[in-house]
N, C-alpha and C positions, 0 to 999 in steps of 0.2 A: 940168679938170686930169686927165692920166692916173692911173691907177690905181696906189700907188706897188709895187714888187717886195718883199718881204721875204724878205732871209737868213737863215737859220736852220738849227740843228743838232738832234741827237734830243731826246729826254725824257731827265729825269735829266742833264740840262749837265753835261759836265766842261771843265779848262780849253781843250782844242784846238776843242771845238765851240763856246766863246764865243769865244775869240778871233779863230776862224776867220771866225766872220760878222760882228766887230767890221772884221776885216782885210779884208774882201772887199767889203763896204759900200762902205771908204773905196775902193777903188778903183774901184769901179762910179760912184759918188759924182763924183770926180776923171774920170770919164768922161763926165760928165754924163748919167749916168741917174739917174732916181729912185727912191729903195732905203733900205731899212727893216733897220738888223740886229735880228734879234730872237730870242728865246728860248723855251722850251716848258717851262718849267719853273724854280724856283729856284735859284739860286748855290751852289754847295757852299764851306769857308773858304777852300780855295786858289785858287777864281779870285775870291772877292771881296778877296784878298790882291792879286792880280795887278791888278785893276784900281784899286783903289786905287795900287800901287805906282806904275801907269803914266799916273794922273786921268785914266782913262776911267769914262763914265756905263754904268752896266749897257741892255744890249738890252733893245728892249721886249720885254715879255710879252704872248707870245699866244698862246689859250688855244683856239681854233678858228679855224680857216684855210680854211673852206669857204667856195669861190666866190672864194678870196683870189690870188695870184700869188708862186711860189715861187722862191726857190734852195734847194737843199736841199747844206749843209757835211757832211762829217764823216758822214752815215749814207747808206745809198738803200733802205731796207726799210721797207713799211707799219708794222711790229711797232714800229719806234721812232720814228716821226715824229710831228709834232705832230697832236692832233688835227684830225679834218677833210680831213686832207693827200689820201686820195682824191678830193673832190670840190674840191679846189682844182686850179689851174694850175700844173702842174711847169714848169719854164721852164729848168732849168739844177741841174747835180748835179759838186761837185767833195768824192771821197773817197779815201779810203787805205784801203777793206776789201772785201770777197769782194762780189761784184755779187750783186742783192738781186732785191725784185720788184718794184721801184715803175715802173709803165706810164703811158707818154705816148703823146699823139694825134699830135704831132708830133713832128719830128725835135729834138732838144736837143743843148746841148754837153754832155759825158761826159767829165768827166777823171777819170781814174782809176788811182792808181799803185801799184805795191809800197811805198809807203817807209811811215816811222816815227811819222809827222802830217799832218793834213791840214794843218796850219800851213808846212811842206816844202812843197807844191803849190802852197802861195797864195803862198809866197816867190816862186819860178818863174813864176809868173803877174803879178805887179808887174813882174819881168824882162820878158816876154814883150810887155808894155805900154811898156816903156820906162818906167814911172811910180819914180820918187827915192821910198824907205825913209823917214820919219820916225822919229825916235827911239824916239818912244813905240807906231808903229804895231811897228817892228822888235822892241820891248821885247815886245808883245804875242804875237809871231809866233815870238818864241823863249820863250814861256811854255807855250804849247801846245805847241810840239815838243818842251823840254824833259820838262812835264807828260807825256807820252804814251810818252815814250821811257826813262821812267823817268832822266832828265838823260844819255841815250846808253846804259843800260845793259842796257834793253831789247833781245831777239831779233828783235823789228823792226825796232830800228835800222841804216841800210845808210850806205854811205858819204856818202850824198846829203844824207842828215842831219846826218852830222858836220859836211859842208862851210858847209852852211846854218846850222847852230848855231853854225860860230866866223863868221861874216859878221855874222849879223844880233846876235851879241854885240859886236861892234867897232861896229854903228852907234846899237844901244842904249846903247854905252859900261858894258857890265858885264863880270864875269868869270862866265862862264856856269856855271863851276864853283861859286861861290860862291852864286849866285842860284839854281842849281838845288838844293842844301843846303837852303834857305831856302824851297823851295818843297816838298821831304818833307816839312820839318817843319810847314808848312799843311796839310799831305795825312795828315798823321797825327793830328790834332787832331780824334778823337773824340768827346771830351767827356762828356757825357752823352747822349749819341743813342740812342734808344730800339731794343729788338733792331730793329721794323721798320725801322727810318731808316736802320741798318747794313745791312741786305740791299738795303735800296731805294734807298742814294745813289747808286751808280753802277753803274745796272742797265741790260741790254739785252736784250728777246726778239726770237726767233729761234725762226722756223717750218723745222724740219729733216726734210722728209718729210712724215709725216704727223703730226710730233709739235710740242705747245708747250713747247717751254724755255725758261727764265729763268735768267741767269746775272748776279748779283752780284758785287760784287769790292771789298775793303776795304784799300787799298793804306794801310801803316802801316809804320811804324820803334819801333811798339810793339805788334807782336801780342795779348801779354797784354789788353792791354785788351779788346779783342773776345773774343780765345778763353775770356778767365775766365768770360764770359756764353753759353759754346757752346748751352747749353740751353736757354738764353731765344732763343738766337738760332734754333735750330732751329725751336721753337713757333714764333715768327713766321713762317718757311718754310711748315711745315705751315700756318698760317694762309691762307697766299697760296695754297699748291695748289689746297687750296678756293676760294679766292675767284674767283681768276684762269682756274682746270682749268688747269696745266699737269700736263703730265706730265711734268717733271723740271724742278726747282730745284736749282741748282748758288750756292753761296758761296763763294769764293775769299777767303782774311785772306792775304795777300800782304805776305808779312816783305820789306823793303825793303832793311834792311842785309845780311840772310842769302842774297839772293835762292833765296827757295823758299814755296809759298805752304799752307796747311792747306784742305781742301776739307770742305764741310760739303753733306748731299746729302738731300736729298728728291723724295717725289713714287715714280712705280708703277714709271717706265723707267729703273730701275736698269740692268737686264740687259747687261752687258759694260764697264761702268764699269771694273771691276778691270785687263780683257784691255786696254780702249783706252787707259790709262792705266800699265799695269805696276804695278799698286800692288795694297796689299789694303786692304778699306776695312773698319773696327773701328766699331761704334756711329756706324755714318753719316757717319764722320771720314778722312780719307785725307790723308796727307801730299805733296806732289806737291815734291820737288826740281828747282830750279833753274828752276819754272815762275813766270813775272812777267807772260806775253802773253794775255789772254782769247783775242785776235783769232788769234795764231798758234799755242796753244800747247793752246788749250781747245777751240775751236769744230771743229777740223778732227778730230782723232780723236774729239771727240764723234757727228760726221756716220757718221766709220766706224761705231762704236757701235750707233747706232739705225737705220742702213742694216741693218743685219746680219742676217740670219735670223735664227731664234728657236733 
């Protein structure tokens, strides 16, 4: 028997990169290949909400992918892929963010678009198939783009998304408005999660130059909860610097209803934080209005930033 394909998304799952490789599966699947969705890491509440919601089984977990055969959803940069992913088979890469460094020996299919989820591209691509929508696959497919796009209110969000989100609500039979409600309030279910767990649920690094960054992001409809612990949460930052060497830890608490998010900052490569951002930063803390997007709104003047002379 061949060898079977496994989909999967970065480290640290959020909803758009499970349900992405849950969605992409099934259509590979429905094509008669053989293909594996899979995961690089634990469920966070709001996609184990989602998948309950929609009785799908969670992606396997897989913990090294070396010598293994890949799709790679939702990321294309070494810094967040599953372990191993160097020495495995890249085969196929479908994203919605800034092209990365992940090198293949041969030629691969590359989708790669502006819009607001990768969950939008895999829509398009069930289209481009010809393959019929299932309820529950469509329920999936507007979890993730709602997830991602903050339910449309995101600065990534572009028309394509809107069009997609009332479609594939009409074949999940939900009101997308209603469901995306329902899905903050998963995404802000804290808990008790320890300061590391807050910086590290939904984390991505990113080699910008010559530098290592990590940026966290704590998307809530109750900031307080996070920020009451800003000091515990800081220490865990510094914890990482060392552990990890980066040289800049960025946290973002990400008020949902306010949209504007609180920035919490560690590590040596401060240097032009204030200029890239317009802000001034007080005891390591910096308020950023009207900012909800890592991918649009963070990482690009970060670049400017640490490009910059000294």
């Amino acid at each position: 028997m061949s060898q079977p394909t496994y989909v999967i998304g970065h480290q640290q799952p959020d909803t758009d990169t499970i349900c992405s490789a849950l969605a992409y599966a099934r259509l590979k699947q429905a094509q008669g290949e053989r293909v594996v969705p899979a995961r690089a890491g634990e469920l966070n509440p709001e996609t184990q909400f989602v998948l309950d919601q929609w009785d799908c089984d969670s992606p396997t977990l897989l913990t090294d992918a070396s010598g293994e055969r890949l799709i790679l959803v939702d990321h294309n940069e070494y810094s967040q892929t599953v372990e191993g992913a160097r020495n495995a088979e890249i085969a196929e890469i479908i994203d919605h963010h800034r092209i990365g460094d992940v090198m293949t020996s041969n030629p691969i299919r590359f989708r790669n678009e502006p819009v607001g989820s990768t969950a939008t591209i895999l829509t398009e691509l069930f289209d481009d198939a010809d393959e019929p929508l299932s309820e529950d696959t469509a329920g999936l497919l507007l979890s993730g783009l709602l997830s991602d796009t903050v339910v449309l209110r995101s600065p990534t969000t572009t028309d394509t998304d809107r069009a997609v989100a009332k479609r594939l609500a009409s074949v999940a039979d939900v009101d997308y408005e209603a469901y995306g409600k329902r899905l903050l309030q998963q995404k802000s279910k804290l808990g008790e999660k320890a300061p590391r767990e807050l910086v590290l649920g939904d984390f991505k690094e990113y080699e910008i130059g010559t530098h290592h960054v990590g940026i966290g992001q704590v998307e809530t409809v109750e900031p307080a909860v996070a920020l009451d612990r800003r000091d515990a949460v800081l220490e865990a930052m510094d914890e990482l610097v060392v552990e990890r060497t980066y040289d800049l830890l960025l946290v973002l608490i990400t008020d949902l209803l306010e949209e504007q998010s609180e920035l919490l900052v560690a590590g040596d490569q401060t240097r032009g934080l204030s200029t890239a951002f317009d802000i001034e930063i007080h005891e390591r803390t910096a308020t950023l209005p009207g900012v909800l997007s890592r991918k649009k709104q963070v990482v690009p003047p970060l670049e400017t930033a640490l490009d910059s002379p000294a």
